[in-house]
N, C-alpha and C positions, 0 to 999 in steps of 0.2 A: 601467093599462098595456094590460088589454087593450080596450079602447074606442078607445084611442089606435092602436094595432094594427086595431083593426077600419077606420078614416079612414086609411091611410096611401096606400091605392088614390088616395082623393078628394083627398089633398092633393097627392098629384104631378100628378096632371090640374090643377088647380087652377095649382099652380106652375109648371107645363109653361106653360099659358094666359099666365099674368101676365107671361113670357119674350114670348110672342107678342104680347101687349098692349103690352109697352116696346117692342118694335123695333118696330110700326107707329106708335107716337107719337113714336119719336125716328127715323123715318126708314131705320133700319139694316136694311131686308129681304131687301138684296142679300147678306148674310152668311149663309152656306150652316152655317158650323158653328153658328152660335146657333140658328137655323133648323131645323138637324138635330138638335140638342141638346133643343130643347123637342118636339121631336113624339115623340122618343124617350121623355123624359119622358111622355107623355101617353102612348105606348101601353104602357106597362111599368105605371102606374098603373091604365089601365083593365085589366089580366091582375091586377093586385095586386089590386084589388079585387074581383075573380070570385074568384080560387082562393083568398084570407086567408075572405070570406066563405063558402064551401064550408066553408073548415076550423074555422071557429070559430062555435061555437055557444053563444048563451045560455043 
């Protein structure tokens, strides 16, 4: 569990991305809320991954 915890930073970036990755394949960029929904994603994971890494130690 905690290893799982230690990746949860990388997998929101990660999924935030993938969000970004389908709307520019299927065309939908003009969509402000998907748009705003994955960047949010990605900067909430790149803090998750600073401060979970701070706190957790091997």
């Amino acid at each position: 569990m905690k290893s799982l915890l230690k990746y949860l930073g990388v997998i929101l970036v990660i999924i935030g991305a993938a969000i970004l990755i389908a709307c520019f394949a299927t065309g939908n960029v003009n969509d402000n809320g998907v748009l705003g929904g994955s960047l949010v994603l990605i900067i909430v994971g790149m803090i998750a991954y600073i401060v979970i890494n701070k706190r957790i130690t091997d």
